[in-house]
OpenMM code with the backbone's topology and positions (N, CA, C; nanometers):
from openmm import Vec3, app, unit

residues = "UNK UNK UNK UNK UNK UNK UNK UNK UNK UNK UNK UNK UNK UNK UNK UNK UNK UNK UNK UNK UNK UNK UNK UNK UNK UNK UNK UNK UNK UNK UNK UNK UNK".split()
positions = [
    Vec3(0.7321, -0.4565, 2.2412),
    Vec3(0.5917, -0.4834, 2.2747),
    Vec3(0.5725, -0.6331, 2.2925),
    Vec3(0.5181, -0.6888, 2.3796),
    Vec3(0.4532, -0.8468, 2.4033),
    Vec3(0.3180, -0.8020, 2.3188),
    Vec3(0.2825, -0.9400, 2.2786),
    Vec3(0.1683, -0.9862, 2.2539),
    Vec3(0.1130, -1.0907, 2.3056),
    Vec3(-0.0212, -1.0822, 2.3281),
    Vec3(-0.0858, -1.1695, 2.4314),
    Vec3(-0.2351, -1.2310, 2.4224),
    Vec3(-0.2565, -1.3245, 2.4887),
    Vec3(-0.3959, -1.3943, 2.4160),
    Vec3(-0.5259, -1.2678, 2.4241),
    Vec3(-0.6355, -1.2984, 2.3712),
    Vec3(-0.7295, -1.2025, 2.3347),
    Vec3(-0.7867, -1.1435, 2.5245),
    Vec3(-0.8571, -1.0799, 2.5580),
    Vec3(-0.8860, -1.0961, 2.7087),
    Vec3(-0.7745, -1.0226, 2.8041),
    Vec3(-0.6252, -1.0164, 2.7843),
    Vec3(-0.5622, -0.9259, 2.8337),
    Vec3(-0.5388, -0.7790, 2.8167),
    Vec3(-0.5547, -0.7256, 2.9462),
    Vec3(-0.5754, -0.5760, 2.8741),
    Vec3(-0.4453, -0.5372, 2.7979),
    Vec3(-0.5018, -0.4474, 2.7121),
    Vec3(-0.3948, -0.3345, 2.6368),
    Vec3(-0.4349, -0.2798, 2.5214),
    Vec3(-0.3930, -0.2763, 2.3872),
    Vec3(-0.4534, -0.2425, 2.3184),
    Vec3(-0.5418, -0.3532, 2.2016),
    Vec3(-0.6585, -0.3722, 2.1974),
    Vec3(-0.6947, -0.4614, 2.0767),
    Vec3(-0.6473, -0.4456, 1.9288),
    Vec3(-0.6162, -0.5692, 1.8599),
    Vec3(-0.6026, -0.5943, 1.7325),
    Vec3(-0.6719, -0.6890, 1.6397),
    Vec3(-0.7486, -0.6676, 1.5660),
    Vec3(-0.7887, -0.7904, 1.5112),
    Vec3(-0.8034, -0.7427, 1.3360),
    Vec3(-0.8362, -0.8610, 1.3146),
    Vec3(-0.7806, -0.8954, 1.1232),
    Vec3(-0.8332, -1.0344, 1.0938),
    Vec3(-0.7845, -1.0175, 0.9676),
    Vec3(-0.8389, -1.1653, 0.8989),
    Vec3(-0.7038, -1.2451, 0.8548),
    Vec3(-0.7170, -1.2954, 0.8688),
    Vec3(-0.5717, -1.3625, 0.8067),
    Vec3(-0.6283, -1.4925, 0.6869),
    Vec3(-0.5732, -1.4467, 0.5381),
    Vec3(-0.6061, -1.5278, 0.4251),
    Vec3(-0.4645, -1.6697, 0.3946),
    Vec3(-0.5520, -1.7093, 0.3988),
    Vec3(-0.4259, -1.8190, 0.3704),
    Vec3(-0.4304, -1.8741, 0.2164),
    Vec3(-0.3196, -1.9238, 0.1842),
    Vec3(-0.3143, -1.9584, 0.0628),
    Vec3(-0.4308, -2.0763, -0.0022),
    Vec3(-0.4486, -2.0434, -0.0906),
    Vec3(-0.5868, -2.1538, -0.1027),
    Vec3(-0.7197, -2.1536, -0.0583),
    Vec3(-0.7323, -2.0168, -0.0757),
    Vec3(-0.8486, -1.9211, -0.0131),
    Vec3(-0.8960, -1.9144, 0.1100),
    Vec3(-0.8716, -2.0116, 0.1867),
    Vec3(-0.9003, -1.9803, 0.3387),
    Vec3(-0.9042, -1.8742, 0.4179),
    Vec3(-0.9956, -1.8322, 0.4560),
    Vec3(-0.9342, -1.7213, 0.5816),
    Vec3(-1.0066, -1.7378, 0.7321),
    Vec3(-0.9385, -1.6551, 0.8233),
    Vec3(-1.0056, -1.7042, 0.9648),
    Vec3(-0.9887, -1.5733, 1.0426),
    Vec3(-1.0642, -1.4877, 1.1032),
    Vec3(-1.0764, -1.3834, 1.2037),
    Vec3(-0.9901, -1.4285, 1.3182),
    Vec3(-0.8798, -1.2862, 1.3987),
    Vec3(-0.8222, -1.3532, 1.4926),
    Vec3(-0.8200, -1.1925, 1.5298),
    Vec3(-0.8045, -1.1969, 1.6916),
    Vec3(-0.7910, -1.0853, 1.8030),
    Vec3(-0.6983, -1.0745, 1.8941),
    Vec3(-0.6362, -1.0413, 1.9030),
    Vec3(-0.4988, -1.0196, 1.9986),
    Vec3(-0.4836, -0.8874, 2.0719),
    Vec3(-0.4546, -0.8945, 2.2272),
    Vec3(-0.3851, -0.7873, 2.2877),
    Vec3(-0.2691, -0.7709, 2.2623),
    Vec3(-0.2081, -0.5740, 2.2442),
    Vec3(-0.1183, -0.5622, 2.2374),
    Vec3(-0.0769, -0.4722, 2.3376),
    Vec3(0.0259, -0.5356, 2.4324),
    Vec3(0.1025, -0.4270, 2.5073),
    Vec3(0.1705, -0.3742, 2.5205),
    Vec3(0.2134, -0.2251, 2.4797),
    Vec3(0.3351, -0.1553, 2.5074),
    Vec3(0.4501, -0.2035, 2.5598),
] * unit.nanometer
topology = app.Topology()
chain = topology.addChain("A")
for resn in residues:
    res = topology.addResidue(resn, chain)
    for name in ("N", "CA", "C"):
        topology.addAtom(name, app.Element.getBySymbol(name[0]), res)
């Protein structure tokens, strides 16, 4: 599978990603077969 910036078709993914030291930040990615 490629992955690809948000805006390309295929399938959507998105999540939070926590980082150490409590941070976290929302992120969206296409995924294509």
């Amino acid at each position: 599978a490629t992955v690809g910036a948000a805006g390309v078709p295929g399938t959507m993914v998105t999540g939070k990603v926590i980082l150490s030291g409590g941070q976290s930040f929302p992120f969206t990615a296409s995924v294509k077969p």
